[in-house]
C-alpha positions, 0 to 999 in steps of 0.5 A: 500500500505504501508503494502505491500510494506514493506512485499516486502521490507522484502522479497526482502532483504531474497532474497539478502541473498539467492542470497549472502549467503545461500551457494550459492544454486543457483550456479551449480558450485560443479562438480566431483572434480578432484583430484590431481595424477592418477590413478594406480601411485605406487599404489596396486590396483584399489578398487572393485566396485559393483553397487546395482541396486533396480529395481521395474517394470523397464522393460521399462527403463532398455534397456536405462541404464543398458547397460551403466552401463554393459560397464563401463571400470572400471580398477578393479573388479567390478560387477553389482548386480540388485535387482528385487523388486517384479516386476510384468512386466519382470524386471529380465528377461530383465535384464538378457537379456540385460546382456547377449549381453554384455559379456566382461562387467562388471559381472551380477546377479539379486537377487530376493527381499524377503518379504519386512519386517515390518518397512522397506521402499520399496527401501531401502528394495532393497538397503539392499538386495543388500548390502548383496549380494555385499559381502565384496567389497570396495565401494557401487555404488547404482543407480537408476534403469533408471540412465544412465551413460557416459564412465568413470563415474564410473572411476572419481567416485571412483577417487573422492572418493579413491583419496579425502578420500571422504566415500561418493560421489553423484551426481545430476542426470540431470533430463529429460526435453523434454516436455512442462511440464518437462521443466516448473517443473524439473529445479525447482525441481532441483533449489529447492533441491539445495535450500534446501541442498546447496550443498556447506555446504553439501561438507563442512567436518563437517558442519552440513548440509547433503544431497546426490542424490539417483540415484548415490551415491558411498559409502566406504562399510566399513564406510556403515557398522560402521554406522550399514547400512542400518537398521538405515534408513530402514523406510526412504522415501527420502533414499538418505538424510537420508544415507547421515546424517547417514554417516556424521553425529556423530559418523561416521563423513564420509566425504561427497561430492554431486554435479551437473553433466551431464555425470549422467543422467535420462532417466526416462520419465515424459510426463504429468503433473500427473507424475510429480506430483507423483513424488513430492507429494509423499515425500513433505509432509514426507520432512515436518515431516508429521507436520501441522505446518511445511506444513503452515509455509512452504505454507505462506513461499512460497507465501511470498518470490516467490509471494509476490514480483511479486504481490507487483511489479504489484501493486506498478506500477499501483497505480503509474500510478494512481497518488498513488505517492511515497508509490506506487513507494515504493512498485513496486521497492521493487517488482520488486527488489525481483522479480530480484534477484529471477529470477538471481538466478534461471538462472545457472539452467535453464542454466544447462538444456539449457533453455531458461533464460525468464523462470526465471521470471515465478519461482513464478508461478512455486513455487506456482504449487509446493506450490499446490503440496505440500498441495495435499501431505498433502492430500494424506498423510490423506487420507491414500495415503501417499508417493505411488509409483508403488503400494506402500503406505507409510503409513495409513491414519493420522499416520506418520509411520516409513518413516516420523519418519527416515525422521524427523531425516534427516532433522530436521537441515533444515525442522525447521529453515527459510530456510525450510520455503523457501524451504521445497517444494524441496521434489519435487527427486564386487568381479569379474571383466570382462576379459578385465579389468582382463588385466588393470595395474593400482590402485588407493590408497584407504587406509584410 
């Protein structure tokens, strides 16, 4: 009993650094900054926009978010450029369809994928295609094919960005959660990213910590570009971190903002729990370095500091009852301290997603179905499975490949220090305008 008590001692002491330090991860506070002045006060121009849309067998999805991103009433030039990936299932076509109902939209192309090269990932084969179709634009949105965005995101973005000399602006997408399984395993994967990349450090100009949200990241093509674009990242799985450290970090030093929002949402469905599952397993163990080391550093991590507390709470109270006298105590307060401060933390998530706050006392439940999914990722890694996705493998079986090598680079500042070890199971996630905008007065001050 002293043993344990001491462990939940230890771990109910980390968790008041991380409900108190840590950047405060666990806050859902960073929203789309609101920069001072408006739009088109004195200024020449509004910046063109071109939207890179990589698309893989999106059919299904597209009729739910391409006709929201079409009807953004963007003041300037702004374009749509979706880029089918060797769709099997229509993509292109429905595309092209849905664009043609909107014809006072935004303007519309579809660029069929080339061979993906050797050493490149997947979509960031697609994000480049797009890159080089979108021309000499001033900014880069590139979101993810079932990202749906309300009116004026695209707006507020480039404010955002334009406004607050800010080369890179992303947001966290609100997740679906309508299923009995999405609403036990999204908020968490939510909760866990943020833990991981606290997103307060990752606005901080200078800091070292890096991240962004693929889903929805706008970027100033001119500082894509003194980066060497998208090259530099082409074998990188988790694609969004690795932009992010390669625009933040020496020698670009591109200032860089990432934050929580519900005017960005997915629509993307994840009605079981193999879905889910996918999804984290496919990255967890590249978000580890493909390190055997780091994937049980990570593992006794999370049984410690989630576990850990629960266990030590139940089993201090019950040799309590027993007459165990004051170790007992000992370790059920301690326990139960741990386990308190766990679950405060987890409660502005679960309020983001409007659930109900008795969830957060299951988060050791939850982090150990994470801890499972990311010891399978390890798994499908050795076995030659590794980072699958719609027909796609990362890499063969007991190589780390050149998406765990980019990956390893991105976040060597995080995946090796304690807080990785807390952490690492968040690998879980124009040239033309349309003639309406044609006739809008107005700019926003993009000079640098």
């Amino acid at each position: 009993m002293p043993v344990l008590a001491a462990g939940a001692t230890f771990a109910a002491l980390i968790w008041v650094y991380l409900l108190t330090g840590h950047g405060g991860y666990w806050r859902t506070d960073q929203r789309l900054p609101r920069v001072g002045g408006a739009c088109g006060d004195g200024h020449a121009r509004w910046p063109s926009v071109v939207a890179v849309v990589p698309a893989r067998d999106e059919a299904a999805i597209l009729p739910l978010t391409l006709p929201a991103l079409l009807a953004q009433d963007y003041a300037g030039p702004f374009e749509v450029v979706l880029v089918d990936d060797g769709s099997s299932d229509g993509t292109a076509e429905v595309a092209a369809t849905l664009a043609g109902r909107d014809r006072a939209g935004a303007a519309f192309r579809v660029v069929r994928g080339q061979q993906r090269p050797a050493g490149w990932a997947g979509k960031v084969w697609a994000m480049e295609q797009g890159v080089r179709a979108a021309g000499q634009s001033d900014y880069l949105l590139f979101i993810d094919a079932d990202i749906a965005l309300e009116q004026g995101t695209l707006t507020a973005l480039v404010e955002a960005a334009a406004l607050g000399r800010r080369d890179l602006v992303s947001q966290m997408a609100l997740l679906r959660a309508q299923t009995a399984w999405e609403r036990i395993l999204v908020p968490a994967f939510v909760y866990f990213f943020a833990q991981l990349y606290p997103f307060r450090r990752v606005n901080r100009p200078g800091g070292r910590t890096v991240g962004a949200a693929g889903g929805c990241m706008l970027v100033r093509r001119q500082v894509l570009a003194d980066a060497s674009g998208m090259q530099r990242i082409r074998g990188a799985l988790i694609d969004d971190v690795a932009l992010g450290r390669l625009l933040k970090r020496p020698p670009v030093g591109a200032r860089c903002w990432l934050g929580f929002s519900t005017d960005v949402v997915s629509r993307r469905p994840y009605p079981r729990l193999g879905e889910l599952w996918q999804m984290v397993t496919r990255s967890a163990y590249y978000q580890l370095r493909c390190s055997p080391l780091l994937l049980a550093g990570t593992i006794v991590g999370l049984l410690w500091l989630y576990l850990l507390p629960p266990v030590a709470a139940l089993a201090g109270l019950i040799g309590a009852a027993a007459g165990g006298g004051s170790p007992a105590w000992w370790c059920a307060g301690a326990g139960l301290a741990g386990w308190l401060v766990m679950a405060a933390t987890y409660l502005p998530v679960l309020r983001l997603y409007r659930l109900s706050p008795l969830r957060a006392a299951s988060l050791p439940l939850i982090a150990l179905v994470y801890a499972v999914m990311t010891l399978d990722s390890a798994r499908q890694h050795q076995v030659g499975r590794g980072g699958a996705w719609k027909g796609r493998v990362a890499s063969p079986a007991g190589t780390a490949g050149p998406a765990a090598t980019a990956d390893a680079a991105v976040t060597a500042d995080a995946a090796v220090t304690a807080d990785a070890a807390v952490t690492a199971d968040a690998a879980a996630g124009p040239a033309a305008s349309s003639p309406r905008r044609a006739q809008r007065q107005g700019a926003v001050n993009d000079d640098p």
